[in-house]
C-alpha positions in Angstrom: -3.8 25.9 18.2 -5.4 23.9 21.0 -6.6 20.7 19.9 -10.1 20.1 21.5 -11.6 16.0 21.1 -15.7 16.3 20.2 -17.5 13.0 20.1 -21.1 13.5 17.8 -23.9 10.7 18.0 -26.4 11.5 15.6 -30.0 10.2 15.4 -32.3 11.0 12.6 -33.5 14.6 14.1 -30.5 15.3 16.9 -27.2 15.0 17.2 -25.4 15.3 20.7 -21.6 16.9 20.6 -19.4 16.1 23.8 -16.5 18.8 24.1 -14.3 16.5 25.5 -12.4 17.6 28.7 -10.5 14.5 30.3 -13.6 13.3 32.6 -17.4 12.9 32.0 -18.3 15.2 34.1 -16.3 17.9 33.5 -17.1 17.3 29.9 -19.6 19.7 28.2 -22.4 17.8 26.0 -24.9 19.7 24.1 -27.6 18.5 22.1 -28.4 20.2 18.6 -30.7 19.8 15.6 -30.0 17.2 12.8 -29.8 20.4 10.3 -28.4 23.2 8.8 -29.5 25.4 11.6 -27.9 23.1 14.7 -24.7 22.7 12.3 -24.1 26.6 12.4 -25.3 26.5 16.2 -22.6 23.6 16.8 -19.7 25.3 15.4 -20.7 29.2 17.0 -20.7 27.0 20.4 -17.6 25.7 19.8 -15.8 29.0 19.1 -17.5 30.4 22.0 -16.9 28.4 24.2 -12.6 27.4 23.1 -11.4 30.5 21.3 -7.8 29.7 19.5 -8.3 25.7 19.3 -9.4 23.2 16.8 -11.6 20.4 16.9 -11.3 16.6 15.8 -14.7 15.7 15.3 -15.2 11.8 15.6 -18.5 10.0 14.6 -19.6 6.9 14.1 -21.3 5.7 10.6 -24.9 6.1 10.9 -25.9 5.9 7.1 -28.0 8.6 5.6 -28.6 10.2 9.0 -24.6 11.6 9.2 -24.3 12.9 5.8 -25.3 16.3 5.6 -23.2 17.2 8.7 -19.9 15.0 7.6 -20.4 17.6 4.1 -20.9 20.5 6.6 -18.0 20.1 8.7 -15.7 19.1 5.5 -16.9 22.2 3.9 -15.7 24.4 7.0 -12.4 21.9 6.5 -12.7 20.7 10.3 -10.8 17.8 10.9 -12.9 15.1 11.4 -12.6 11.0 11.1 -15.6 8.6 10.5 -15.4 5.5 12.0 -17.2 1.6 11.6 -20.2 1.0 14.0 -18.4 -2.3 15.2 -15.1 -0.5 16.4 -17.4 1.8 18.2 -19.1 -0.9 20.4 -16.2 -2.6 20.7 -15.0 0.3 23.0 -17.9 1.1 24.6 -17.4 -2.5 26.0 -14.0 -1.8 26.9 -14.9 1.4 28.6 -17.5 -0.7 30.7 -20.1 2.4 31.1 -23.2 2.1 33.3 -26.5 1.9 30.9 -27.1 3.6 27.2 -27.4 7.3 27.1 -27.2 9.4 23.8 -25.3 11.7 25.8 -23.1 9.3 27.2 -22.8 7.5 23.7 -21.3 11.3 22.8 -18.7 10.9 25.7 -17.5 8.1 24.6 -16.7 8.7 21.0 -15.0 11.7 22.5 -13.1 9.7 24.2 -11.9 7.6 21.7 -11.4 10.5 19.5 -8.5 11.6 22.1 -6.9 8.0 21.4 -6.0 9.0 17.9 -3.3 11.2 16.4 -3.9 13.8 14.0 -3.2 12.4 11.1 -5.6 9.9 11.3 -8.3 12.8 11.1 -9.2 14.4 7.3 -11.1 17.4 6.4 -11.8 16.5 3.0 -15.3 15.2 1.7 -14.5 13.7 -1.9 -18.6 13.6 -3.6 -16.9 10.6 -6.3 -15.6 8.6 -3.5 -19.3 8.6 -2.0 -20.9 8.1 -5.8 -18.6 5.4 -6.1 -19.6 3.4 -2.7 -23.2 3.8 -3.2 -22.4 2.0 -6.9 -21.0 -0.5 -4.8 -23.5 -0.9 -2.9 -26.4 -1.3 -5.2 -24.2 -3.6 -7.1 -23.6 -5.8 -4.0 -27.2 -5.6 -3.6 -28.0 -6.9 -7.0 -25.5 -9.5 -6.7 -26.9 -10.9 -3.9 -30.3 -10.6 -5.3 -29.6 -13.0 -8.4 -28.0 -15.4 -6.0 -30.9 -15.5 -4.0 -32.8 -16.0 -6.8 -30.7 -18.3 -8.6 -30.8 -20.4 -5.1 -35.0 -20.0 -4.8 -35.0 -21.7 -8.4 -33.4 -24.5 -7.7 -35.2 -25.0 -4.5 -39.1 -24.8 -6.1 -40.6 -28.0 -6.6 -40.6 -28.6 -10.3 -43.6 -30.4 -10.7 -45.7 -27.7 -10.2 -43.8 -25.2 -11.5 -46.1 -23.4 -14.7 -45.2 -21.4 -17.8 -46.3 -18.2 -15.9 -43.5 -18.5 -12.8 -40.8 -20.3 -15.1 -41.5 -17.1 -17.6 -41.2 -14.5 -14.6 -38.0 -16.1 -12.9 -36.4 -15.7 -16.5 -37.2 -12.0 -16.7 -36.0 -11.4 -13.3 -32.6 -13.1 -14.1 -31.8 -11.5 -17.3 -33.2 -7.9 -15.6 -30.2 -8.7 -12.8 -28.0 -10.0 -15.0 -28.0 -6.7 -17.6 -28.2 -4.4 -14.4 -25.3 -6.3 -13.2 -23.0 -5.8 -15.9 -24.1 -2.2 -16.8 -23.5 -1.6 -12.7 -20.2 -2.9 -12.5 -19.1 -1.4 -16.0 -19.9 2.2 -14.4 -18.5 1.3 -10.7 -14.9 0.6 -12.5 -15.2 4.0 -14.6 -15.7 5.5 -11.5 -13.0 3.4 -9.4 -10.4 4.3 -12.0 -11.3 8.2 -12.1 -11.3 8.3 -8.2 -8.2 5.9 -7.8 -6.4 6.2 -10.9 -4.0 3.6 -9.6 -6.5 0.9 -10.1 -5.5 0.9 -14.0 -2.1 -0.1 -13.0 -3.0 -3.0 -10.7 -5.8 -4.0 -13.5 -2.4 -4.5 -16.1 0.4 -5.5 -13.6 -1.4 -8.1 -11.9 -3.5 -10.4 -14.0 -6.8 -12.2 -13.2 -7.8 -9.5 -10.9 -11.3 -9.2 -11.5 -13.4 -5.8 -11.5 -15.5 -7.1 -8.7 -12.0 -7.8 -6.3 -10.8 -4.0 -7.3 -14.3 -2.4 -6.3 -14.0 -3.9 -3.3 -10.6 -3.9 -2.5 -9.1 -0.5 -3.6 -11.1 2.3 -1.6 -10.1 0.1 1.9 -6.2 -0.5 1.0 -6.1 3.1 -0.2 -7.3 4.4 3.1 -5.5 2.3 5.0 -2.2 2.4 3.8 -0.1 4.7 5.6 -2.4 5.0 9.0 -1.9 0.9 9.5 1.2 -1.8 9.2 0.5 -4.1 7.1 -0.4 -7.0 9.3 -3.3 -4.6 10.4 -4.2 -4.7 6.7 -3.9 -8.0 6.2 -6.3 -8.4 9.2 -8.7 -6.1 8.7 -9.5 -8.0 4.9 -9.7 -11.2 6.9 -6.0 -12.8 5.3 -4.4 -13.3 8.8 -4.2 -16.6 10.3 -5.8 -17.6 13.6 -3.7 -19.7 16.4 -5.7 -22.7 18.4 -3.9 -23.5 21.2 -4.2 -24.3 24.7 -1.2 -26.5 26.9 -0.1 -29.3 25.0 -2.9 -29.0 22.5 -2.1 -27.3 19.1 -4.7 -27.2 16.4 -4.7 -26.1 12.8 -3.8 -22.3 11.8 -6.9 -20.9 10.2 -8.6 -17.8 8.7 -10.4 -15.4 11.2 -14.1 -15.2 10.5 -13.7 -11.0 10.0 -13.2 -9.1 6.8 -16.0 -8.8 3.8 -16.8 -11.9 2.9 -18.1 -10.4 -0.5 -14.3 -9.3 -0.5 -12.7 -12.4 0.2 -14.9 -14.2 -2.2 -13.6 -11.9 -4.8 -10.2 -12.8 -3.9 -10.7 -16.5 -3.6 -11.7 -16.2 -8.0 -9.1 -14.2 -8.4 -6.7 -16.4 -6.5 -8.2 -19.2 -8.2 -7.9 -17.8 -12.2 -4.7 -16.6 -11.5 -3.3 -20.4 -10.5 -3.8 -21.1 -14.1 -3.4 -17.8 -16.1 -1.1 -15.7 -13.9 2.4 -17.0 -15.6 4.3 -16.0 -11.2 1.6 -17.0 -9.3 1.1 -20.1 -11.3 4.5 -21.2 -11.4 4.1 -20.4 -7.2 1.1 -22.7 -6.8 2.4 -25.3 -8.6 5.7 -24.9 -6.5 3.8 -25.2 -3.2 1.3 -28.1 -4.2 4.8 -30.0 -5.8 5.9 -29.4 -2.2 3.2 -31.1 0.0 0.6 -28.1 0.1 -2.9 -28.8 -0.4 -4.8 -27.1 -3.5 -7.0 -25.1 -1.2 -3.9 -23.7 1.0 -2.0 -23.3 -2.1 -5.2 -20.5 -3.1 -5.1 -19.1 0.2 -1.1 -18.3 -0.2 -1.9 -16.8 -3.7 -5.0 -15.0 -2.2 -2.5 -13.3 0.2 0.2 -12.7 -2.5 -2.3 -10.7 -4.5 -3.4 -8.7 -1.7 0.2 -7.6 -0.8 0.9 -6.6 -4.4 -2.0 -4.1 -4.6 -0.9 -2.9 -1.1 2.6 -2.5 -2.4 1.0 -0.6 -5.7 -1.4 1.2 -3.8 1.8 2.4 -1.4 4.2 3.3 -4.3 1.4 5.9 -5.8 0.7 7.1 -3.1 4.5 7.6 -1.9 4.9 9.3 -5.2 1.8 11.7 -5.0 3.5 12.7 -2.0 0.2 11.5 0.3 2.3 9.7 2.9 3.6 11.6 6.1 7.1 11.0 6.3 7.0 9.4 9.9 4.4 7.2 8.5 6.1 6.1 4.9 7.4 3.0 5.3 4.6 1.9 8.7 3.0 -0.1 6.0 6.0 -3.0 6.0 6.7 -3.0 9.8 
């Protein structure tokens, strides 16, 4: 069957398809209802309009605005891929188009969807793995709630500080703290249920907190296999960063990308595992014995553990059979 590229930007009551064919303007671009309804009248276009072919539906992530229609088209299994707001801009810039159009928006994803082979598209829609991220999320948000508050504590002026607000902030804390735990408890259930992997990276590699394998699983498992593992190692934030310029040559450092809840999660784990982890310790005390600072010495273990859940993550899914062939060993180019 013909493969036929559609590019969907949705907005809360609309969504605009662009049937992709090579040009803007010979492109067709339709605009539909944000429901049931414009779903149906979306896909009876499509078959009307290219009998015998397929389409690779790519849309950005728009939050709750893309959901019904991502569990539409995975229920008609349509191949379809979702992808991060900031890639999306990234090429709009690239493709340098004149002014902001939703319709043009629709061309362009389009566009990019032609960029990508097919096996970067699924046609699955797994209701855990979404369960599981908004856990996440409400856990990150909680998080980052009881540091805020934790931070606002310390900042109040003391003096005249009463019974009354002293009384409330400690409610508040131990209300975040028990939501916290009960949260995170739940999300790592749920993590090992959806990725049952995670239990083996849990016992093979100690001092891995629950809080690094929430966050770190779900993107290594749907990487692995589409991107080497320098691409990886990048998109977490792990590579290092070249300053030069003529004769001058600074400091290799970090990028600034990646989750910094996720690299914070593997800065403690890095960190407990220099004293507990019987390998990695024995490594960190080999590279501060040889002239390494403490700091770059976590940094090496920080990108040690992330290459062994890559490599854990790979061999179960090389053994599930969930790797293309072509693709198997990308991961290590």
């Amino acid at each position: 069957m013909q493969r036929i590229n559609v590019g969907i930007d949705i907005a809360q009551e609309k969504f605009d398809a662009c049937f992709f064919k090579g040009d803007y303007k010979s492109s067709k671009i339709k605009t539909y209802q944000n429901n049931q309804r414009g779903f149906h009248t979306f896909v009876n276009d499509f078959k009307n309009l290219f009998p015998d072919s397929e389409p690779y539906i790519l849309f950005e992530s728009t939050g709750n605005y893309m959901r019904d229609f991502q569990i539409f088209i995975a229920s008609n299994a349509f191949n379809y891929m979702l992808l991060n707001a900031r890639i999306v801009k990234k090429y709009s810039q690239f493709l340098n188009m004149q002014g902001k159009t939703d319709a043009k928006d629709s061309y362009m994803l389009a566009h990019l969807a032609a960029s990508y082979s097919d096996e970067k598209f699924i046609i699955d829609y797994n209701f855990d793995t979404e369960l599981l991220s908004k856990y996440n999320s409400l856990l990150n948000f909680v998080t980052n709630l009881k540091q805020k508050l934790m931070n606002f504590n310390h900042s109040i002026d003391y003096g005249s500080s009463s019974d009354i607000v002293d009384g409330i902030l400690s409610e508040l804390k131990l209300a975040l703290t028990t939501a916290q735990k009960e949260l995170k408890k739940i999300s790592v259930e749920l993590l090992s249920k959806v990725y049952p992997v995670t239990k083996i990276i849990d016992k093979e590699v100690t001092s891995v907190s629950g809080s690094l394998l929430l966050s770190l699983v779900p993107l290594i498992y749907d990487s692995v296999g589409h991107y080497t593992k320098s691409q990886i190692t990048a998109l977490v934030g792990m590579n290092p960063t070249q300053y030069q310029s003529g004769k001058y040559k600074g400091k290799d450092r970090l990028n600034m990308f990646g989750n910094k809840q996720l690299k914070r999660s593997l800065f403690m784990s890095a960190l407990s595992a220099s004293r507990f982890n019987p390998v990695l310790a024995a490594k960190h005390k080999e590279l501060v014995e040889g002239g390494k600072s403490k700091k770059s010495s976590i940094i090496i273990l920080m990108r040690k553990i992330l290459l062994l859940v890559i490599a854990y993550i790979l061999k179960d899914k090389r053994e599930r059979g969930l790797l293309l062939h072509r693709l198997d060993n990308k991961v290590f180019d």
